[in-house]
PDB file with one MODEL, atoms N, CA, C and O in Angstrom:
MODEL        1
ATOM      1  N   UNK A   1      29.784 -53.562  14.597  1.00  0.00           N
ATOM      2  CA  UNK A   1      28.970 -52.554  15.256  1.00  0.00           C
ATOM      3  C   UNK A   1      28.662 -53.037  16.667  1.00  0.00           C
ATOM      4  O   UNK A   1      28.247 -54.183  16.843  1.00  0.00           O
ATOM      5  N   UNK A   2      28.830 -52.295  17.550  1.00  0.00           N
ATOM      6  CA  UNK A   2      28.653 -52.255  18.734  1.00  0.00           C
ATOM      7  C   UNK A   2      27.429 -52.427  19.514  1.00  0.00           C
ATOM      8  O   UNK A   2      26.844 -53.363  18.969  1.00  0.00           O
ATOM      9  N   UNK A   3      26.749 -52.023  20.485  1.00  0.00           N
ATOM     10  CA  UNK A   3      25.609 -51.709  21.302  1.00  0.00           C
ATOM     11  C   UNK A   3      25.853 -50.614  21.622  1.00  0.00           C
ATOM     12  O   UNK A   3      25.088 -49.676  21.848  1.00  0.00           O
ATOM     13  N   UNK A   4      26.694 -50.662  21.649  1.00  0.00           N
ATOM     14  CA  UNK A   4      27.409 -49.001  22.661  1.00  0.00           C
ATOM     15  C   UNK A   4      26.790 -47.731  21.568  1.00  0.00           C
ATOM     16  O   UNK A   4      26.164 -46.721  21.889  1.00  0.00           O
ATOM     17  N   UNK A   5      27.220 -48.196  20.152  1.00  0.00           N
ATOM     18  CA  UNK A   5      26.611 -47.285  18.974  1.00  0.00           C
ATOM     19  C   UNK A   5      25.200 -46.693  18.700  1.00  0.00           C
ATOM     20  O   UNK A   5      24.795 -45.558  18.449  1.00  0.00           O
ATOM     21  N   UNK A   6      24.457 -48.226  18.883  1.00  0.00           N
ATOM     22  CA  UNK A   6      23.011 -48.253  18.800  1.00  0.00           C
ATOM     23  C   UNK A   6      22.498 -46.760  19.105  1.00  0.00           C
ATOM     24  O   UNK A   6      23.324 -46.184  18.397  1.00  0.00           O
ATOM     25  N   UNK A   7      21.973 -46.056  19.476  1.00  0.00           N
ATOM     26  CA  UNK A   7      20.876 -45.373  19.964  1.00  0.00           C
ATOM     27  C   UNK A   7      19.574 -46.293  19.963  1.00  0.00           C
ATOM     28  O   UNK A   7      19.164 -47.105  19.134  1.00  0.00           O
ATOM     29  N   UNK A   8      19.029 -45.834  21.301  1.00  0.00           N
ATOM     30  CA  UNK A   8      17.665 -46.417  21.870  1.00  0.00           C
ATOM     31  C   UNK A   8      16.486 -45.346  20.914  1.00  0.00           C
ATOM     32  O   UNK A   8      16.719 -44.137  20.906  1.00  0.00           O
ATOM     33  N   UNK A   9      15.524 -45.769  20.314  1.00  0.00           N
ATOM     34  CA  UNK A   9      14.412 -44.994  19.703  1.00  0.00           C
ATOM     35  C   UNK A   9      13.031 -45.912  20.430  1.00  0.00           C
ATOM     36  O   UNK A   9      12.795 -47.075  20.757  1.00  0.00           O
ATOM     37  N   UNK A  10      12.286 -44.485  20.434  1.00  0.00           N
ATOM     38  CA  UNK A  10      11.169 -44.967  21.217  1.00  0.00           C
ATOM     39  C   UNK A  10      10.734 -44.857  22.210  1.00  0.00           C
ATOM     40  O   UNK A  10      11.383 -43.999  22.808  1.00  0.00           O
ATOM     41  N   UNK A  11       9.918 -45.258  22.834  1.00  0.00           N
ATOM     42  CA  UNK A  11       9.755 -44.921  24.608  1.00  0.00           C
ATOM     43  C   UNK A  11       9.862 -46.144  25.102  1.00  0.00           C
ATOM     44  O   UNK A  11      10.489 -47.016  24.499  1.00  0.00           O
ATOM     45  N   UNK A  12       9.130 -46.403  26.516  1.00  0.00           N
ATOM     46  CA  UNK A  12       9.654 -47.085  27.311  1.00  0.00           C
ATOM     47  C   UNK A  12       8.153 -47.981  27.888  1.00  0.00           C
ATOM     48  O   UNK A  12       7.158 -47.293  27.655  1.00  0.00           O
ATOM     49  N   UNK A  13       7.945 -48.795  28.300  1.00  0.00           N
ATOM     50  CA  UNK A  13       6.794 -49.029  28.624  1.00  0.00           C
ATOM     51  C   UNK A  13       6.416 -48.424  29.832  1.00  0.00           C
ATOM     52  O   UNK A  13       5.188 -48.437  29.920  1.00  0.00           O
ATOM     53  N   UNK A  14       6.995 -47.859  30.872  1.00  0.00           N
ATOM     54  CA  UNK A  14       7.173 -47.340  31.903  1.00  0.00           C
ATOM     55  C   UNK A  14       6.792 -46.075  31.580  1.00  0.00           C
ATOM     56  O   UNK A  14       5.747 -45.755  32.144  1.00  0.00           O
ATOM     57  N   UNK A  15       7.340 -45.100  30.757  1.00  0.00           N
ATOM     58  CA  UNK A  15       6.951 -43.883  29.889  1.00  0.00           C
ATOM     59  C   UNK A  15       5.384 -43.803  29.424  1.00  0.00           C
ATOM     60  O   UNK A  15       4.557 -42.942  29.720  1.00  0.00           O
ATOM     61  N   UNK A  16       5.198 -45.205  28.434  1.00  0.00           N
ATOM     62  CA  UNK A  16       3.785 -45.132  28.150  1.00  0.00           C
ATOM     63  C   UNK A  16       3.056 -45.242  29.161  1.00  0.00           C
ATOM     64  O   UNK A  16       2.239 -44.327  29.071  1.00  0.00           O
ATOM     65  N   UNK A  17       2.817 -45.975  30.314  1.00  0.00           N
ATOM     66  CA  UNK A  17       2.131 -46.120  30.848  1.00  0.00           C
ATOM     67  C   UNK A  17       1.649 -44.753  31.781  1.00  0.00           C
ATOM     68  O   UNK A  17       0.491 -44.487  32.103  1.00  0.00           O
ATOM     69  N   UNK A  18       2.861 -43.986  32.110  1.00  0.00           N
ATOM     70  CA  UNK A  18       2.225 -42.712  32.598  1.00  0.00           C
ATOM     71  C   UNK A  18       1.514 -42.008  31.964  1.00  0.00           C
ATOM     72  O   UNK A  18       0.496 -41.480  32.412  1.00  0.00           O
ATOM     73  N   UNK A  19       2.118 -41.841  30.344  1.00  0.00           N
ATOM     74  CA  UNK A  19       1.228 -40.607  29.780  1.00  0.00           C
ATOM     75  C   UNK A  19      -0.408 -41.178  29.577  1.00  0.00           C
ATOM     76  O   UNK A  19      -1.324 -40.355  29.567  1.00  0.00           O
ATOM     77  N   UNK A  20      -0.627 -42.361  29.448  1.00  0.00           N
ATOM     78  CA  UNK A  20      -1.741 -43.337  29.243  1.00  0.00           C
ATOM     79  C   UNK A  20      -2.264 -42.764  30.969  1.00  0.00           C
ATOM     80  O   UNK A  20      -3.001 -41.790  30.811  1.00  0.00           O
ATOM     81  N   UNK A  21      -2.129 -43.016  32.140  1.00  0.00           N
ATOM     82  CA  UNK A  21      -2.870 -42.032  33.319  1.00  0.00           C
ATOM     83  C   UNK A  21      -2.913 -41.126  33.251  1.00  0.00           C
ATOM     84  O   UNK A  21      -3.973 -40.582  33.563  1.00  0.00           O
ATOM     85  N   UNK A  22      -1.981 -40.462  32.874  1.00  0.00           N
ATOM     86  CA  UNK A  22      -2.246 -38.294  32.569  1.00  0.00           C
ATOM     87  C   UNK A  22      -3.372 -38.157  32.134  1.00  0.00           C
ATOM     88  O   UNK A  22      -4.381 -37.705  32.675  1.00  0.00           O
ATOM     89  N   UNK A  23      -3.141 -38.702  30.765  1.00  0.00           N
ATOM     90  CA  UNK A  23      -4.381 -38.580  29.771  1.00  0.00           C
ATOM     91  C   UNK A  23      -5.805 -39.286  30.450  1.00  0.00           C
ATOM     92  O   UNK A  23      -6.865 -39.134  29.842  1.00  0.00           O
ATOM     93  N   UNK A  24      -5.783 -39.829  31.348  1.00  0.00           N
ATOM     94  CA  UNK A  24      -7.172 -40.703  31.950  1.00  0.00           C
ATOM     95  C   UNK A  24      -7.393 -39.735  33.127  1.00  0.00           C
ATOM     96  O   UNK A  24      -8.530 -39.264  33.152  1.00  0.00           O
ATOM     97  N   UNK A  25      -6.878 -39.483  33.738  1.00  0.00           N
ATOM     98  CA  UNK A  25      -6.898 -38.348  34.820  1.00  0.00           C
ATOM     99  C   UNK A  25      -7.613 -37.247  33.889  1.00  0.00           C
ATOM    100  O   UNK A  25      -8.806 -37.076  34.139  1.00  0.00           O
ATOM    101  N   UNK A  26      -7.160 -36.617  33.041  1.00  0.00           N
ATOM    102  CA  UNK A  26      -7.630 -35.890  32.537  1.00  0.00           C
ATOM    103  C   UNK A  26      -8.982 -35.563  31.596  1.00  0.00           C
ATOM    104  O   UNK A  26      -9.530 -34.575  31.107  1.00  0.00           O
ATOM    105  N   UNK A  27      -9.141 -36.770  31.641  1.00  0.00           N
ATOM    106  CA  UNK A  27     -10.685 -36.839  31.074  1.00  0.00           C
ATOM    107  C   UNK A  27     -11.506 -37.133  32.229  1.00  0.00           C
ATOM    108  O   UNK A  27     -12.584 -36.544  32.312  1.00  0.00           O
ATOM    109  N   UNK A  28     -11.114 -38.082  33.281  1.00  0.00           N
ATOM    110  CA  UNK A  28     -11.784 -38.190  34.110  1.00  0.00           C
ATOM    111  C   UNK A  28     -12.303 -36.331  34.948  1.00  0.00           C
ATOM    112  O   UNK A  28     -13.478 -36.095  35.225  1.00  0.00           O
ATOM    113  N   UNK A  29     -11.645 -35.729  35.093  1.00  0.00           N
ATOM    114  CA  UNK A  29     -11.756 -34.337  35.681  1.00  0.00           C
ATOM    115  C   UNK A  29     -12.590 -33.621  34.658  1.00  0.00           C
ATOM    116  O   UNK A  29     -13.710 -33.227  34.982  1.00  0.00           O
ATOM    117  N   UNK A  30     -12.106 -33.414  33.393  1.00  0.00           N
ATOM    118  CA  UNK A  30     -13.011 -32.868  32.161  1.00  0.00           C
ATOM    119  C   UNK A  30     -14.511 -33.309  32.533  1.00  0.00           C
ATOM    120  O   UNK A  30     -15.478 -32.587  32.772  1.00  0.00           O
ATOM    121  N   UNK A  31     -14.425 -34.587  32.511  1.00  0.00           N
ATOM    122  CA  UNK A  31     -16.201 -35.010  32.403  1.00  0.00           C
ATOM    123  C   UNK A  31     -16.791 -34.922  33.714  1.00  0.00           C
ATOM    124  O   UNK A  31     -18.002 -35.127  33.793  1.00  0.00           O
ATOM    125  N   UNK A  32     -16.210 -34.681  34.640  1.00  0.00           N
ATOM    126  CA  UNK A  32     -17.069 -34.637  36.245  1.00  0.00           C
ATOM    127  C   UNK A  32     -17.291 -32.866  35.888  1.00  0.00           C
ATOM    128  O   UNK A  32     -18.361 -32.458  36.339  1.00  0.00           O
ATOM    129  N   UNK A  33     -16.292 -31.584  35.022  1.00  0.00           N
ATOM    130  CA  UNK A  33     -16.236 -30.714  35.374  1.00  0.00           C
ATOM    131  C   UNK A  33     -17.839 -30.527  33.985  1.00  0.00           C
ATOM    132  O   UNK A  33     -18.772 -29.726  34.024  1.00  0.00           O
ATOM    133  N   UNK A  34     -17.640 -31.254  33.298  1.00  0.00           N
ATOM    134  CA  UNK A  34     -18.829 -31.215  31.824  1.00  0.00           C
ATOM    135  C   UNK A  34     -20.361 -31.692  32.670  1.00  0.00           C
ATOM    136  O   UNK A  34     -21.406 -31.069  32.481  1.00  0.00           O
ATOM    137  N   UNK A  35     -20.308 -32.328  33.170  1.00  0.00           N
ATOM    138  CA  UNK A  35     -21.440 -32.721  34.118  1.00  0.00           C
ATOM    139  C   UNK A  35     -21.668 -31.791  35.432  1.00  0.00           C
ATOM    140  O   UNK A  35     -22.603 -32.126  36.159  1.00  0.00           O
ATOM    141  N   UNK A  36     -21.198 -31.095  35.661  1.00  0.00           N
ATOM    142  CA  UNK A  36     -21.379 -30.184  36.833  1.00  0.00           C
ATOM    143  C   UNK A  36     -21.983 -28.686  36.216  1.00  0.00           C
ATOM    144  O   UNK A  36     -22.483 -27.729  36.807  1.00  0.00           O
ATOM    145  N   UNK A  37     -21.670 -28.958  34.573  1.00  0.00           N
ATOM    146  CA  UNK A  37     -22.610 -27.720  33.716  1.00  0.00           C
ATOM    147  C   UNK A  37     -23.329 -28.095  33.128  1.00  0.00           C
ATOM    148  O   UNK A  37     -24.155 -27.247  32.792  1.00  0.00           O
ATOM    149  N   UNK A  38     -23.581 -29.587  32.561  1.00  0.00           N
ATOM    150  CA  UNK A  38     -24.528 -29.588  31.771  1.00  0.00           C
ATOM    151  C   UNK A  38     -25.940 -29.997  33.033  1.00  0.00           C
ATOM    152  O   UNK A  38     -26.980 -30.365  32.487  1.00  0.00           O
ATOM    153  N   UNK A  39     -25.960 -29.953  34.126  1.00  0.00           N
ATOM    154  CA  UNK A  39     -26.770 -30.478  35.219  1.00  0.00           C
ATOM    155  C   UNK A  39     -28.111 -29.143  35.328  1.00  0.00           C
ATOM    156  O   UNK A  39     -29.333 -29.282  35.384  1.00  0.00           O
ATOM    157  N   UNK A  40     -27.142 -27.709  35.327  1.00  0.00           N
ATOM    158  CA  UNK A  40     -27.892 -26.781  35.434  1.00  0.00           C
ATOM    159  C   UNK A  40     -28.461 -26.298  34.127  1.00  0.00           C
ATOM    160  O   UNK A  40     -29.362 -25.479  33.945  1.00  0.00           O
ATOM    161  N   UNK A  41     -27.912 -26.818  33.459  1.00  0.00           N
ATOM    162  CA  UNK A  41     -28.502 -25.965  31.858  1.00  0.00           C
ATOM    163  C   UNK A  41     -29.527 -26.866  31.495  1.00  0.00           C
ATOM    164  O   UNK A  41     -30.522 -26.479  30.882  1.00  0.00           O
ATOM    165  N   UNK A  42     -29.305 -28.370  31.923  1.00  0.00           N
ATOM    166  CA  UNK A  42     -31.102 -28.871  31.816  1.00  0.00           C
ATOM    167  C   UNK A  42     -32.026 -28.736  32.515  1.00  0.00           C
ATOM    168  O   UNK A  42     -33.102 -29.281  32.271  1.00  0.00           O
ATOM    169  N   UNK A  43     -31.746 -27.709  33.911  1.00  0.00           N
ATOM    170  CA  UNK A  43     -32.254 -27.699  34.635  1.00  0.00           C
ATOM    171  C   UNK A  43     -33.190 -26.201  34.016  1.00  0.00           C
ATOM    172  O   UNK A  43     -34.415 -26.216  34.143  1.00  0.00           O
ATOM    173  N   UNK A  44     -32.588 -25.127  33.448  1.00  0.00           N
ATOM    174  CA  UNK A  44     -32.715 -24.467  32.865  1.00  0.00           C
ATOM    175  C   UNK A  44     -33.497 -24.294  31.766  1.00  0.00           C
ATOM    176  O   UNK A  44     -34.302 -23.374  31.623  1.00  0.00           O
ATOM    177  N   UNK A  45     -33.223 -25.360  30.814  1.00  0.00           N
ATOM    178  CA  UNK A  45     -33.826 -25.514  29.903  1.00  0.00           C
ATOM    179  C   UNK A  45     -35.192 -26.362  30.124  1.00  0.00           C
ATOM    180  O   UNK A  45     -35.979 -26.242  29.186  1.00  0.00           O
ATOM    181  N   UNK A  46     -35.550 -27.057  31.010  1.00  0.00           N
ATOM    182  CA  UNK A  46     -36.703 -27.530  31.954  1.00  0.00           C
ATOM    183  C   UNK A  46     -37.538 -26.183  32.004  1.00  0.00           C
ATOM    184  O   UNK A  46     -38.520 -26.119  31.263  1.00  0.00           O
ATOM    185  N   UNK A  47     -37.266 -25.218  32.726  1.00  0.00           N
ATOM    186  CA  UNK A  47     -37.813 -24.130  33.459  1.00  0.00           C
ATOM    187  C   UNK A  47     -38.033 -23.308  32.295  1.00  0.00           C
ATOM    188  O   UNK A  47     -38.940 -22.496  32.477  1.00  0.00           O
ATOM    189  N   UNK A  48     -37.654 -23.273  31.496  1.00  0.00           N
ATOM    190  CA  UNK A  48     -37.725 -22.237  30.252  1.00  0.00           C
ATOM    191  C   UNK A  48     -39.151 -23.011  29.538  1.00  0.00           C
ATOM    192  O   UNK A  48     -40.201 -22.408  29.315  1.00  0.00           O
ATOM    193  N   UNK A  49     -38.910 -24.471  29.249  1.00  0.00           N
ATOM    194  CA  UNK A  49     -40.520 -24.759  28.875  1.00  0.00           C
ATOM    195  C   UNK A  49     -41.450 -24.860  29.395  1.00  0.00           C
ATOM    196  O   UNK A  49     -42.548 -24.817  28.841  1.00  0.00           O
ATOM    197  N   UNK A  50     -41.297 -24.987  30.351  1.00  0.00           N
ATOM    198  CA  UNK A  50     -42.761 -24.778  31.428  1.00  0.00           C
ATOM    199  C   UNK A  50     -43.175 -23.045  31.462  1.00  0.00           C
ATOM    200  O   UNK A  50     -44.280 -22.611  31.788  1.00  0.00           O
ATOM    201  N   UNK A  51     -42.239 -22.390  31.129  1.00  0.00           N
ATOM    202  CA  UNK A  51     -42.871 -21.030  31.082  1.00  0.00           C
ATOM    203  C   UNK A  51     -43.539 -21.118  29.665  1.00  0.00           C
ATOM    204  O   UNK A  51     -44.764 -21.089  29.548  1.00  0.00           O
ATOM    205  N   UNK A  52     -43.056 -21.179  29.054  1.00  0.00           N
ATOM    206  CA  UNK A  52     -43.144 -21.182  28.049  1.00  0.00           C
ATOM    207  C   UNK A  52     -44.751 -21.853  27.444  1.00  0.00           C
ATOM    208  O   UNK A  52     -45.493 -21.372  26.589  1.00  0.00           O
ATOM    209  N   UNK A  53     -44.945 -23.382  28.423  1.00  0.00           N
ATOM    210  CA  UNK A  53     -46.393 -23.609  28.221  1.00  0.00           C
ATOM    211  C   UNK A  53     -47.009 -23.398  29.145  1.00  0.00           C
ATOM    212  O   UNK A  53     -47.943 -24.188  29.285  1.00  0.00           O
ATOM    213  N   UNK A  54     -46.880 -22.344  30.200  1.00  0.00           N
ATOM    214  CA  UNK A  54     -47.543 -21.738  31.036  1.00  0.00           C
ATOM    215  C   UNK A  54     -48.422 -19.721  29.954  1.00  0.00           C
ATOM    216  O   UNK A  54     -49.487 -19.114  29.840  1.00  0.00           O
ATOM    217  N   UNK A  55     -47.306 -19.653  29.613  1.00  0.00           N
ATOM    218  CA  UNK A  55     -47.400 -18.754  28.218  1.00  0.00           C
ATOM    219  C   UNK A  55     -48.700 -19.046  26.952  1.00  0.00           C
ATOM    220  O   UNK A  55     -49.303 -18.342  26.142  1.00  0.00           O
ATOM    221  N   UNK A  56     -48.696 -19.899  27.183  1.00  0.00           N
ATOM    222  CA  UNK A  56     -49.456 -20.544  26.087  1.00  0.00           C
ATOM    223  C   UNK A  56     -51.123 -21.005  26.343  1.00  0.00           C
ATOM    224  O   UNK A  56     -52.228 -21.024  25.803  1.00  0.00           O
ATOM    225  N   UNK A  57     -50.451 -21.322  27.486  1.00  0.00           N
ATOM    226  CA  UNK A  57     -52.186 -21.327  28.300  1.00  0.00           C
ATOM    227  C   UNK A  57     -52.958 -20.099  28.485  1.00  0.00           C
ATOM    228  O   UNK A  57     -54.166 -19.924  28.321  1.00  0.00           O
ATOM    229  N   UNK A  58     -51.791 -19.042  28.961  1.00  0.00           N
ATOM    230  CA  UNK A  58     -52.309 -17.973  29.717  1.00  0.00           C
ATOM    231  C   UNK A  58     -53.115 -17.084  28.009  1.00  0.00           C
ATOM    232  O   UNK A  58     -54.075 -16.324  27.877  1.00  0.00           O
ATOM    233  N   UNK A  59     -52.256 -17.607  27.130  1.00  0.00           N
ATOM    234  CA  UNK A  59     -52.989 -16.709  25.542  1.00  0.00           C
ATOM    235  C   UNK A  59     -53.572 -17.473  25.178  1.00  0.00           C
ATOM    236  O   UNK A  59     -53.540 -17.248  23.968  1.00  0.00           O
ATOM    237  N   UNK A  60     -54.316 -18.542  25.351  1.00  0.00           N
ATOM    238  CA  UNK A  60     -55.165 -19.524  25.288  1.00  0.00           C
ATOM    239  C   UNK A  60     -56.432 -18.804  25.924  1.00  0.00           C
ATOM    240  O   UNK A  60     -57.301 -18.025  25.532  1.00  0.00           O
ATOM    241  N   UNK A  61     -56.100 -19.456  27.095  1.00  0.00           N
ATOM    242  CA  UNK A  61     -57.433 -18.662  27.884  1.00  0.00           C
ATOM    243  C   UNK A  61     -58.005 -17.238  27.401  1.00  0.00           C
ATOM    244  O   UNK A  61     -59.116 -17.032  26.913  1.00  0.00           O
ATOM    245  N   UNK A  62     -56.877 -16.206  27.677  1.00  0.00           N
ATOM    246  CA  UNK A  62     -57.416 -14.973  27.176  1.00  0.00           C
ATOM    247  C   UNK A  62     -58.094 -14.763  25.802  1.00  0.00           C
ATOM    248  O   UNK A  62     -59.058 -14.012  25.649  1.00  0.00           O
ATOM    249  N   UNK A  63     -57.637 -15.333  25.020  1.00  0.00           N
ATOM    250  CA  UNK A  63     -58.137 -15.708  23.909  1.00  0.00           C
ATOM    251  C   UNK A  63     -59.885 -16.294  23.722  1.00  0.00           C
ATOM    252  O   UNK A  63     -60.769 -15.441  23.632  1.00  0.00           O
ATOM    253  N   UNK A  64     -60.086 -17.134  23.698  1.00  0.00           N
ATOM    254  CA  UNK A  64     -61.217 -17.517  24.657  1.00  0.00           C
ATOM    255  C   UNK A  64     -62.259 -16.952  25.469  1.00  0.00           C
ATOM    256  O   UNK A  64     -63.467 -16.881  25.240  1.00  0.00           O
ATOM    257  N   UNK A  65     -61.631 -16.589  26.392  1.00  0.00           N
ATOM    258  CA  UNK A  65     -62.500 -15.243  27.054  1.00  0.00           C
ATOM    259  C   UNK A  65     -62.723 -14.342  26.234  1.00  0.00           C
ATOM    260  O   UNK A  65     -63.937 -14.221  26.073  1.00  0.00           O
ATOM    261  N   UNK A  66     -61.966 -13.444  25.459  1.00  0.00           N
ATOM    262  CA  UNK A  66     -62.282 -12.736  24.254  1.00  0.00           C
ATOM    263  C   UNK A  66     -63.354 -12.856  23.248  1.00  0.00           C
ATOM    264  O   UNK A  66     -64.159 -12.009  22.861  1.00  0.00           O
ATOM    265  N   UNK A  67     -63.138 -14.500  22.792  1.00  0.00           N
ATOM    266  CA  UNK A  67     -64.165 -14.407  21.945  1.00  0.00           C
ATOM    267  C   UNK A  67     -65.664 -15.293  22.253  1.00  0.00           C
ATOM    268  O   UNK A  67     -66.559 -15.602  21.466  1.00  0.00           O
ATOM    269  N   UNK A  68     -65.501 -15.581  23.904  1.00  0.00           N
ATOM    270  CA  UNK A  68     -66.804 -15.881  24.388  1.00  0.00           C
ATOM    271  C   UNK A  68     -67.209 -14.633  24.962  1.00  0.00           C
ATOM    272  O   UNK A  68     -68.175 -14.937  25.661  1.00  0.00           O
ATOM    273  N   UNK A  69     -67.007 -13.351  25.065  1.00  0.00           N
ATOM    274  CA  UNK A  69     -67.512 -12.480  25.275  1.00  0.00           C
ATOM    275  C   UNK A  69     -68.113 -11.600  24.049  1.00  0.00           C
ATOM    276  O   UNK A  69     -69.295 -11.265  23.969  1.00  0.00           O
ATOM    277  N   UNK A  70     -67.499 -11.409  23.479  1.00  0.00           N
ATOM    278  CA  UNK A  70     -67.737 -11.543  21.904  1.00  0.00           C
ATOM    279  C   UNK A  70     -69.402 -12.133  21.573  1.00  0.00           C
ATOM    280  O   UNK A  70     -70.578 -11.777  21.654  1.00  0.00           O
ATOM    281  N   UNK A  71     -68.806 -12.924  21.282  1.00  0.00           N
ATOM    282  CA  UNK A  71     -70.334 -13.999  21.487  1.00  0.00           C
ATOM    283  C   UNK A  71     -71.571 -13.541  22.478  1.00  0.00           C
ATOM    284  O   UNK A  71     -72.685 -13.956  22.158  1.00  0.00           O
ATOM    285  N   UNK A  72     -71.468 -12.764  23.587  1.00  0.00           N
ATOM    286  CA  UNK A  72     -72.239 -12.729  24.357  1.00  0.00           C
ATOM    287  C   UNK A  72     -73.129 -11.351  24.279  1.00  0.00           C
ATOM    288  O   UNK A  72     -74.216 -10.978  24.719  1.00  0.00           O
ATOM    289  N   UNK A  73     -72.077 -10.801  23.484  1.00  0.00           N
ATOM    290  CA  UNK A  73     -72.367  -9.188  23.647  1.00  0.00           C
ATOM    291  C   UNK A  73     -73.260  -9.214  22.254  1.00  0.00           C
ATOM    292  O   UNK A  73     -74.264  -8.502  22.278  1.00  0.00           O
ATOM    293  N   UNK A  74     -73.006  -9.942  21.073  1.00  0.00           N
ATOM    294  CA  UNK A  74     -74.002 -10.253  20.162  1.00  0.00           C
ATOM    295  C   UNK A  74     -75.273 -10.614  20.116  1.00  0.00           C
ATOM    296  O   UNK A  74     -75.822 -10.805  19.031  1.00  0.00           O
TER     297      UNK A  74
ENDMDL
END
């Protein structure tokens, strides 16, 4: 048997090594593009609880006032 016969199986280290940067390139871009959305949606989700215990005060208070008037009118 020859060499000439052989067939080559497999890749190449030259081969691996590119698809090994594709694939790193490509996460690298994924996660700058995952961080450029998750930046505003906590920013979002920030602003949503502060209403939210701004909400809570405001039926607090009224509340309160309600039933210290209550009280007064008795």
């Amino acid at each position: 048997m020859t060499t000439k016969n052989i067939k080559n199986q497999g890749f190449t280290l030259v081969e691996l090594l590119i698809v090994i940067v594709i694939i790193a390139i490509l996460t690298v871009v994924s996660l700058v593009a995952y961080n450029g959305f998750a930046k505003p949606s906590k920013r979002h989700l920030l602003l949503n609880l502060l209403l939210m215990l701004l909400l809570r005060k405001l039926s607090y208070t009224t509340r309160l006032r309600a039933s210290t008037q209550l009280a007064w009118q008795t």
